[in-house]
C-alpha positions in Angstrom: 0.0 0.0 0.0 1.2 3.6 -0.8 2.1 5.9 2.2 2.0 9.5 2.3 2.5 12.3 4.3 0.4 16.0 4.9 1.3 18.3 7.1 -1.2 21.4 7.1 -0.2 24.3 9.1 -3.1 26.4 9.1 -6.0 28.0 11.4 -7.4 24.2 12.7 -11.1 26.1 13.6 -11.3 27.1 9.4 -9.9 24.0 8.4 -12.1 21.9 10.7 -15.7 24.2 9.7 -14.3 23.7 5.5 -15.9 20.5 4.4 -13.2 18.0 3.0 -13.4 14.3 1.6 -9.7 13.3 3.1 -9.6 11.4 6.0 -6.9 11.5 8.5 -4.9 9.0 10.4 -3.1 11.7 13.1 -4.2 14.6 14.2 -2.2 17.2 17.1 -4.5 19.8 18.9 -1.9 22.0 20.7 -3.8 25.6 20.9 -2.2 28.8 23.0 -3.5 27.6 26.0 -5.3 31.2 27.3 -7.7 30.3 24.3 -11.0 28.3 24.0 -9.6 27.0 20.6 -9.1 23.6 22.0 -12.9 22.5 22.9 -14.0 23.6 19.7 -11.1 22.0 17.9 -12.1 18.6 19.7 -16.1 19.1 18.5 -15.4 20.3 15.2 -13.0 17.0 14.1 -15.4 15.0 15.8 -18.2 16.4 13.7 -16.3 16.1 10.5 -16.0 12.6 9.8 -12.5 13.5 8.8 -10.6 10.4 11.0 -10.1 7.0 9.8 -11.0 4.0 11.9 -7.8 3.4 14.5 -6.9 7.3 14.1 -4.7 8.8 16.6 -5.2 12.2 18.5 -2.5 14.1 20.3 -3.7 16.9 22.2 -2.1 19.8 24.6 -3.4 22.0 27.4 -2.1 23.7 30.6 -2.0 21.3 33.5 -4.7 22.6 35.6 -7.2 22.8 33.2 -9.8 20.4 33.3 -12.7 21.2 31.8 -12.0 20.1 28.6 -15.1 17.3 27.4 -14.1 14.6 24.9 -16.0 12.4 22.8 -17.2 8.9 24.5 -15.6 7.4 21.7 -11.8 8.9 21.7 -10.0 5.6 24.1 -7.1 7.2 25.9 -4.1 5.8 25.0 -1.2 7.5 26.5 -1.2 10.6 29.2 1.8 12.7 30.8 2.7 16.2 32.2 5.9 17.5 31.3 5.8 20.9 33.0 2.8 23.6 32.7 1.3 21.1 30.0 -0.5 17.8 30.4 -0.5 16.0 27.1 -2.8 13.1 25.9 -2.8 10.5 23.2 -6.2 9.3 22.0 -7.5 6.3 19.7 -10.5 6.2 18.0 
């Protein structure tokens, strides 16, 4: 099977609300943390239909947040702090 490679650095709200037909194996979610980019990041790709089966999502935010809500279906795979941040690995 072919592999490939896209990296898209752009705005991830646009990108997310801009309908697409590719599909997605990896996605990373690392916002400024004083935003509220991250929760709509997290709605938006889960709205999209943009992630293959088995996709992974790496997402960022400052440590003592917490009220972040994920999908029922994104499976935690790996978590870890490594300073102000708290990062997260989900599979869905």
């Amino acid at each position: 099977a072919a592999q490939s490679a896209k990296v898209s650095t752009v705005d991830a709200i646009s990108f997310l609300r801009a309908p697409t037909a590719e599909t997605y194996d990896l996605v990373f979610l690392d916002p400024p943390f004083e935003s509220e980019l991250l929760q709509a990041a997290v709605d938006l790709l889960d709205a999209s239909g943009c992630l293959n089966r088995g996709a992974l999502i790496y997402l960022e935010q400052r440590a003592k947040d917490t009220s972040l809500s994920l999908p029922a279906h994104w499976a935690l795979h790996r978590t870890g702090k490594a300073g102000q941040s708290r990062y997260h690995l989900y599979r869905i």
